[in-house]
N, C-alpha and C positions, 0 to 999 in steps of 0.2 A: 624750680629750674631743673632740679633732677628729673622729677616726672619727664620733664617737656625732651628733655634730653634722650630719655630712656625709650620714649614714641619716635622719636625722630630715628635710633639708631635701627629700632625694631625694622621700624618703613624701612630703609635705606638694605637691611638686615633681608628683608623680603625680595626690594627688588633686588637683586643682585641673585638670592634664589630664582626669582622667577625668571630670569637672563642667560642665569648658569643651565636652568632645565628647558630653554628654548635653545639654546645652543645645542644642545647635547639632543633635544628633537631633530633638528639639524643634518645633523651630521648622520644622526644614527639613520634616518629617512633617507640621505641620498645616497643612490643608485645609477648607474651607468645603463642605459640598454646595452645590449650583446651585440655586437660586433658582427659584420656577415651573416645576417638575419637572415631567414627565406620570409618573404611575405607572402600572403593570398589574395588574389587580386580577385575582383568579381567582375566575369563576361556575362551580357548578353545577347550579343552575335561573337561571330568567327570572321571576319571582314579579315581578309588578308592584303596587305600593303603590296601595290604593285612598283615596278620601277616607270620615268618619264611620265609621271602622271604628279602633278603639280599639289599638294598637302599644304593646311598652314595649322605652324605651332603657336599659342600662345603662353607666357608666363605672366604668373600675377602675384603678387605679394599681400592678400588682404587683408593685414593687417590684424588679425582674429577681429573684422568687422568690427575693429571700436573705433577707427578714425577716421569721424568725417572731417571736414575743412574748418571748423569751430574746434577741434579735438589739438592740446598743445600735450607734452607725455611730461611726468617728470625727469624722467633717466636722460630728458633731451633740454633740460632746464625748464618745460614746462609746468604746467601746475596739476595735470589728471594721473591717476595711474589703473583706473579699470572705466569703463563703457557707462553710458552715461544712463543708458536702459537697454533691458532687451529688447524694446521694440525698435531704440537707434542700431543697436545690433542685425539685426535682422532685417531692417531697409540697408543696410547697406550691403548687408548678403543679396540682397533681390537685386540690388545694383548690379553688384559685382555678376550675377548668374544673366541680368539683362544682357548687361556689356557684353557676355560669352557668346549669349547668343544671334548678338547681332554679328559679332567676329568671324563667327560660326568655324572655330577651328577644329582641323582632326584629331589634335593634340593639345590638350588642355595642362599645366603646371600649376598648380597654387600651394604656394608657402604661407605660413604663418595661419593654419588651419586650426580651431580650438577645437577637439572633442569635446571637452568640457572647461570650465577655467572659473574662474572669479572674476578676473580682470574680462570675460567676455561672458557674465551674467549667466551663466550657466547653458547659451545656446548650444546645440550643438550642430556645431557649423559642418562638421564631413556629411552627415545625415542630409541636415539643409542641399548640399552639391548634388548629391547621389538622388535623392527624393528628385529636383527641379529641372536637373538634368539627365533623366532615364534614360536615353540613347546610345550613354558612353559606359565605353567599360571603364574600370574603376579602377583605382591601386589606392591604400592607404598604407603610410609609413610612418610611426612616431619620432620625431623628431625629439621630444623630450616629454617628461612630466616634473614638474617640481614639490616640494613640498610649500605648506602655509608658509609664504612668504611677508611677516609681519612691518611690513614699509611699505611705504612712509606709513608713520602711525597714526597718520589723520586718515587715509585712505589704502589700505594694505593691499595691495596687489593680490595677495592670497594664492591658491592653489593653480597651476594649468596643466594639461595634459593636452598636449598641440601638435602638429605635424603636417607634412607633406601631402598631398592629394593631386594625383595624375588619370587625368581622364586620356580616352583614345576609344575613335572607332576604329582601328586594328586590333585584333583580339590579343591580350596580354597572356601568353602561354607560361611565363616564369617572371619573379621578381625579390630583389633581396636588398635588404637594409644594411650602409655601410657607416660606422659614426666616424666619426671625424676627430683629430685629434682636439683638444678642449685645454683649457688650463686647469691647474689642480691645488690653485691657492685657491681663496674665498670669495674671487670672482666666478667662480661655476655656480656658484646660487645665482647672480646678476643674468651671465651671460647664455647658462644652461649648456646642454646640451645640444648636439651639433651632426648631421648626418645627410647621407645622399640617399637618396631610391633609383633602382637601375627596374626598369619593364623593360622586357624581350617582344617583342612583338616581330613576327615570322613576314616575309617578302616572298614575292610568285619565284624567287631567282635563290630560295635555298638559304637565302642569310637572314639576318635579324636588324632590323632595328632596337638600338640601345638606345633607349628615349630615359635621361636620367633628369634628375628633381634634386635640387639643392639651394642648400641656403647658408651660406658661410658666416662667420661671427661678427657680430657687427660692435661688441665694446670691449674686447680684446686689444690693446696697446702691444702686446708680445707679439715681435715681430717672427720670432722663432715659432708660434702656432699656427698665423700667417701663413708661413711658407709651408708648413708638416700639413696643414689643411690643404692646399694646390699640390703638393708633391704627393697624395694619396688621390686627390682626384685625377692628375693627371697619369699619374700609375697604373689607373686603372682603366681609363680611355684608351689609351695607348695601346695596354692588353685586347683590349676588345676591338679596337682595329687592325691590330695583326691578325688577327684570325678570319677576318675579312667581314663585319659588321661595318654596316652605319651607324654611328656615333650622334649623339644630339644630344646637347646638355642643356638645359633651361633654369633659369633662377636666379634667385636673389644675391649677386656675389659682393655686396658690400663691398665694392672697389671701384674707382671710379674706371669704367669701359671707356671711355673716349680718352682718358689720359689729362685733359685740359676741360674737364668740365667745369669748374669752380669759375674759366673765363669765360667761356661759352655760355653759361646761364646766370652768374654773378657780376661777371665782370672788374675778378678779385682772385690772387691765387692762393687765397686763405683755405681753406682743408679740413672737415672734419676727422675723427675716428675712421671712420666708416666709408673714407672718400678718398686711401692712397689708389694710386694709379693700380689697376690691372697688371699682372706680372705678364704682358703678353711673349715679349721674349721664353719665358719657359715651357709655352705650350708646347706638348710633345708632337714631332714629326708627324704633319699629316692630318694638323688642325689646323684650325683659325677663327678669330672670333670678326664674325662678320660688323661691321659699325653703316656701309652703305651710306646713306644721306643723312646720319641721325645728328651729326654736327651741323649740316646746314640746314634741317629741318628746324634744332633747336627746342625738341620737345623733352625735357625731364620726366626721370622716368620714377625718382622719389623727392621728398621734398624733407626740410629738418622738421622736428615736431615741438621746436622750442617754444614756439608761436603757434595762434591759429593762421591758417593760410592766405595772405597774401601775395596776390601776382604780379610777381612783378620786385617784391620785396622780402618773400621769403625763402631761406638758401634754397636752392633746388640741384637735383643732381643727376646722373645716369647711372645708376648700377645693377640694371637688370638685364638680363639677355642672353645669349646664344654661345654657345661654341660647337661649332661643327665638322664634321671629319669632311675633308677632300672627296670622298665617291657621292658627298649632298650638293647639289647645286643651288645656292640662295640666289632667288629668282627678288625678293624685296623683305623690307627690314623696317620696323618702322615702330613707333609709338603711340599708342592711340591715348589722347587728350583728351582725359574724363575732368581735367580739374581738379583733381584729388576728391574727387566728388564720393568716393566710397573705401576713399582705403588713401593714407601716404604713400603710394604708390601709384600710379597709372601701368596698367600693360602693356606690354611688348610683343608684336606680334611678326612671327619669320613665314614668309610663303617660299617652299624650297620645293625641290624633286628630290627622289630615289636614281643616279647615275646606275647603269647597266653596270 
C-alpha cells in the first residue's frame, strides 16, 4: 500500500511540475507588440485616388480559413478548436479570394489573417491573398502572436501568429500599427492581442485617405476595455479628420451595428458577449456609421459558432462594417450572402465617393 501510495504521490508530484513549468513558459513567452508601429506596405502601381468617382470597399472576417458551415468552435460551446485539414483551409481561402473578386472592390479589409498558426494547419493565409490577388497593393499588420496554447487537451489550439491584411488599388504611400487596449488578467492568452492598421493612400485634391482595419475583442466582459478600445479608435479618426483626410474604417467591431440585431435575425433579445449594441452615440463629430437597408435587407453579417450552421436556427448577427467621415458619400451598403460558406462571417461591402 505504501509502494502504491508512493507512485501515486510521485505522479501527482510530476504533474504539478509539469503545470508549474507550462505556466511559467507562459508568462515568460508573452509579449505585447509596440505601439504606434510604422509598417511596410508593398505597391505595385501608383494609382492615385480621385474625388466623385464612385470606389467600393469591402470587409471580411475570414476566419484564419477554418470555418466552414460544418465547423462549431469550442470557446463558443462548440466542439473543434483548429481546421479540420489544410486542404479545408485552403478552399476556403480560394472562397474567400473568389468572392473578392467577383466583389471586385478598390479596398479590400480582412481580419483574422493566419501567417502561420496550429489552429490554421500551418497555411499561410497573407501569402495565399498576396500570391491570388496580384493587382492590389498590400498592407500587413500583426494583430497578435501567441504562445503554445495547451487547450483543450484533447485538441490544443497551439501556437498563431495572425493579423490584419488591407489590399487597395490606390497606392499606400505610409502605414502604421496601433494596439488597442487589452486586459492584463489571464484572459490575454484567450482573448490575445488587439490592434488597428491605418494606410495613407494620397487623392488628385492633396489629401489622404485613411483606410483603417480593425478587429475589436470579441470575449472580453470588461466593460471599461470596451470603451478604452473605441475611445483610442475614435481619438484617433477625429485626429485625422481635422486635418482634413477622409476617414474609413472597416472591420470586425464585435458589437452588434444595428443596435436590435438579436430581433431582426432571432427574433429574441437574448445577447451574446460579442453582440452589445455599437456605442454610436460616441462617434466623434463628423462620423457616422452608415446601416442603409441592412435592417430590412436582413442579411447577417456573422453567425455564433456553438453549432454547425443552420438557417434559419443558428444565432446570427451584424457586427461588421463601416464608419465613415462626412466628406465620403455612401452611395450603398450592403451584405453579400455567401452562407457562411467560407468563413463565420459573410462580407460587407460599402460603394461610396471621395466629396471635393
Amino acid at each position: 500500500m505504501k509502494k502504491i501510495l508512493k507512485i501515486i504521490g510521485i505522479l501527482i508530484g510530476l504533474f504539478v511540475i509539469v503545470i508549474a513549468g507550462y505556466l511559467i513558459y507562459l508568462f515568460a513567452s508573452y509579449d505585447r507588440i509596440a505601439d504606434n508601429q510604422a509598417l511596410k506596405p508593398q505597391n505595385i502601381s501608383q494609382q492615385e485616388l480621385t474625388t466623385n468617382t464612385e470606389y467600393r470597399a469591402m470587409t471580411y472576417n475570414i476566419g484564419y480559413g477554418s470555418y466552414p458551415p460544418s465547423y462549431s468552435f469550442f470557446m463558443d460551446g462548440g466542439d473543434k478548436s483548429i481546421a479540420d485539414s489544410s486542404q479545408s483551409v485552403k478552399a476556403n481561402l480560394a472562397g474567400v479570394i473568389n468572392t473578392t473578386k467577383s466583389l471586385d472592390p478598390t479596398l479590400a479589409f480582412y481580419q483574422e489573417v493566419d501567417q502561420k498558426g496550429t489552429r490554421s494547419r500551418q497555411v499561410n493565409e497573407v501569402q495565399m491573398l498576396k500570391d491570388q490577388l496580384p493587382s492590389y497593393n498590400n498592407l500587413y499588420g500583426e494583430n497578435y502572436h501567441s504562445a503554445y496554447l495547451f487547450y483543450p487537451f484533447t485538441q490544443p489550439i497551439g501556437q498563431a501568429k495572425s493579423g490584419l491584411v488591407t489590399l487597395s488599388h490606390g497606392e499606400i504611400t505610409a502605414a502604421r500599427r496601433y494596439s488597442l487596449p487589452i486586459e492584463t488578467n489571464f484572459n490575454k492568452f484567450f482573448d490575445l492581442d488587439r490592434a488597428f492598421t491605418a494606410a495613407y493612400i494620397p487623392t488628385e485634391n492633396d489629401k489622404q485617405l485613411v483606410a483603417i482595419n480593425i478587429h475589436f475583442s470579441a470575449y472580453t466582459s470588461d466593460k471599461k476595455i470596451q470603451t478604452a478600445q473605441f475611445n483610442k479608435l475614435f481619438e484617433f479618426i477625429s485626429e485625422e479628420y481635422q486635418k482634413g483626410n477622409y476617414v474609413v474604417v472597416a472591420g470586425d467591431y464585435n458589437h452588434d451595428l444595428l443596435g436590435n440585431s438579436p430581433e431582426i435575425f432571432n427574433k429574441t433579445k437574448e445577447r451574446r458577449t460579442w453582440t452589445h449594441p455599437f456605442p454610436k452615440e460616441k462617434l466623434p463629430a463628423g462620423f457616422s456609421l452608415p446601416n442603409k437597408d441592412l435592417a430590412k435587407d436582413a442579411v447577417p453579417s456573422a453567425r455564433d459558432l456553438n453549432e454547425p450552421y443552420q438557417k434559419g436556427k443558428t444565432y446570427t448577427t451584424l457586427i461588421d462594417g463601416f464608419i465613415v467621415s462626412d466628406n465620403i458619400e455612401v452611395k450603398n451598403l450592403q451584405v453579400e450572402d455567401t452562407e457562411f460558406e467560407y468563413s463565420d462571417h459573410n462580407p460587407v461591402y460599402l460603394d461610396f465617393q471621395l466629396n471635393e
